[in-house]
N, C-alpha and C positions, 0 to 999 in steps of 0.2 A: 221462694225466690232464689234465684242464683246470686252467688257470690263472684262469680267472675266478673270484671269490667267491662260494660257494651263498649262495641267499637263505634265511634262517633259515627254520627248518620252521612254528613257528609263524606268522609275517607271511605266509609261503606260502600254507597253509592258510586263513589270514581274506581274503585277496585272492580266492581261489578261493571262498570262502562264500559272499563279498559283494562281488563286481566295482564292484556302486554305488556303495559306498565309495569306489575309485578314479575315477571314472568321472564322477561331481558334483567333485572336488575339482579344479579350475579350475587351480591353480599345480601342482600335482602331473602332472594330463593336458597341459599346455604343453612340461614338463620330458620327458616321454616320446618328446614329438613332437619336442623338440628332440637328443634323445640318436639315436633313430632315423634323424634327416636326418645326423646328424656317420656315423652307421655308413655311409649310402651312399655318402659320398664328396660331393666337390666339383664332380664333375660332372657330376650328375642332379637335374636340377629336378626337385621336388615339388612337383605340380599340388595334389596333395589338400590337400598341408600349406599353399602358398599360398590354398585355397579356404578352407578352416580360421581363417586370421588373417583375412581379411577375414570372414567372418562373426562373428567375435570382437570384430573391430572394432567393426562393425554393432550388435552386440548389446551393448557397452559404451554406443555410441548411444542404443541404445533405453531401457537402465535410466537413464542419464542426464535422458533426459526424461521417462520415469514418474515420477523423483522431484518432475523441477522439477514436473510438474502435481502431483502430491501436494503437495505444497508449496504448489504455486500456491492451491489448493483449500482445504486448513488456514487459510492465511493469510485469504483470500477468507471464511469462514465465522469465523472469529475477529472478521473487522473487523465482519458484518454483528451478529453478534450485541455489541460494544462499540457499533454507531450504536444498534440497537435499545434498548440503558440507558440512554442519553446520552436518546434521546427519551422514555421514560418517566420519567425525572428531570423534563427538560425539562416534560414535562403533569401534575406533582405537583400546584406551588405553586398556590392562590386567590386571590393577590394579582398585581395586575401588576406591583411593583416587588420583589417576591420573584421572583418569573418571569423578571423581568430580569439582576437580580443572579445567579442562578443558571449563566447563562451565562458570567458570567465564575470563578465557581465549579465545583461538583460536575460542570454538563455540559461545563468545558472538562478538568478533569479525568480523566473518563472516558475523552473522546475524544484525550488524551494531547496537547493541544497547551497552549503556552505564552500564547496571547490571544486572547480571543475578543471581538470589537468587532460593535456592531451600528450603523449607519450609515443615518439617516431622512435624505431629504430634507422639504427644510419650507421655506415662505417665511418662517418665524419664525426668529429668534435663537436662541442657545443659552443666553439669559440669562433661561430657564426655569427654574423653583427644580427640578421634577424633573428637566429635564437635567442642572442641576448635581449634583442626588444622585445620579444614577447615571453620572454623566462617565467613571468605569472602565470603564464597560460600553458606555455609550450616548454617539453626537453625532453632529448636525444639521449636515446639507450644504446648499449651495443648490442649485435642479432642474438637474438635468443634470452634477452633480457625480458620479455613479456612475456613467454612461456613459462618460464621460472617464477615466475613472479606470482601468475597467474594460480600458478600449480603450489606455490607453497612449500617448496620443497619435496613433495609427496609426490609418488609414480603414480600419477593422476590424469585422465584424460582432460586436457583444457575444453572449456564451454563456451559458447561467445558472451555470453553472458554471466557475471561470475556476482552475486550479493555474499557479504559477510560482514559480520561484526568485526573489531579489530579493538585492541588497548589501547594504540596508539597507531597513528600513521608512519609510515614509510618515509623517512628525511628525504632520501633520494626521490620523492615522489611529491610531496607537499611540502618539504621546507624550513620554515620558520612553523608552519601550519599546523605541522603532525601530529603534535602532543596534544592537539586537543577534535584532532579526528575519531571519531568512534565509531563509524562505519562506512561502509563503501560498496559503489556500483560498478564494477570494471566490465566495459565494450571489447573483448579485441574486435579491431577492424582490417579487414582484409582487400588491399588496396591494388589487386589483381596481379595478374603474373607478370613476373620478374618487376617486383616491387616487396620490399621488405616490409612485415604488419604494423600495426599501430594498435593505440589504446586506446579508450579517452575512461577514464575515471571521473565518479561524480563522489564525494565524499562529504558527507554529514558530522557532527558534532550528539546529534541525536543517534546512540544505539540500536534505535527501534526504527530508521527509516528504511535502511535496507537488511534483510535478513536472508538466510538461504532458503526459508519457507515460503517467501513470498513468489508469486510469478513473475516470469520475465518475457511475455510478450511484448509491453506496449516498450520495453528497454530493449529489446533486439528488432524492434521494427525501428527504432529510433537513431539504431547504431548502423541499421539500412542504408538511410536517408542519408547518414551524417558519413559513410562510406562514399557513395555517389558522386555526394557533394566535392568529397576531396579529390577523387579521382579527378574530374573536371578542374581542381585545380592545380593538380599535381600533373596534368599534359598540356 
């Protein structure tokens, strides 16, 4: 008589019904393979079962990056549709200093960042009554103050779209705000000829929302829209 354990009759019978049962389950088919290399012994290599793990490998690979693109892809269609609200907020209001305000409101809201500054240069002062009402939002550079700024100091081509980390914000730019900025989106916008540029800065407290690795499509169509807008109401 054998000394081995029968395998119950029933379990028997459902294996033989339905192999695929066994056969999909991934920890169960490993354990098989592994029980069959212990029965031949230590001194025969198993080509097959070596061929086996690295296809297993492989294919741990493969769903590892199906996810990330699924991922990647959610995330990416998430964002495009959060710019898409932020810009129809953005083209509600009919007043311009509603239009303004808004941005450091409902459109900075939307777009989940912590300040949103919009940056004119001008040979004028800032000791305009509407600069001052909107000083949350709004303030006036002198020319060539956003090319600098942009650039860093560094003989750099400026970008329209510029992400970075930062220690600290810019007073002249955020404020009371700065010391607890930790990164930023900066727009220049280009408000057609013979008009001096602009900015508009989105700046976060989280390090990790804008970086220079990330892309900046759906931020330079953004900075499009938000160009247009001003035209129209800067004639």
């Amino acid at each position: 008589m054998s000394s081995k354990p029968r395998m119950e009759d029933t379990l028997r019978e459902k294996i033989i019904a339905e192999p695929d049962f066994i056969l999909e389950d991934q920890d169960v088919m490993c354990a098989l393979i592994a029980a069959n290399e212990r029965s031949m012994g230590g001194n025969i290599v198993d080509l097959r079962g070596i061929a086996m793990e690295r296809l297993e490998a492989r294919l741990d690979r493969l769903e590892d990056t199906h996810r990330s693109v699924i991922a990647a892809a959610y995330e990416n269609l998430a964002g495009t549709n959060q710019l898409h609200r932020a810009i129809l907020r953005m083209l509600d209001p009919v007043e311009f200093e509603v239009f303004l305000k808004d941005l450091g409101g409902d459109v900075a809201d939307i777009l989940r960042v912590d300040c949103v500054k919009l940056v004119l240069e001008s040979v004028q002062n800032d000791d305009d009554p509407v600069v001052q009402r909107l000083g949350d939002v709004l303030s006036v550079a002198e020319p060539g103050f956003i090319d600098s700024y942009l650039a860093g100091g560094r003989d750099a081509p400026v970008r329209q779209v510029t992400l970075r980390q930062l220690n600290e914000g810019a007073p002249e730019i955020y404020g009371d705000k700065a010391g607890w900025i930790r990164s930023e989106a900066c727009l220049k916008l280009d408000f057609g000829e013979g008009r001096l540029p602009g900015m508009l800065i989105m700046g976060s407290e989280d390090p990790h929302q804008f970086t220079p690795q990330q892309g900046t499509d759906l931020l330079a169509f953004f900075a499009g829209v938000f160009e247009r807008a001003m035209r129209r109401w800067l004639a």
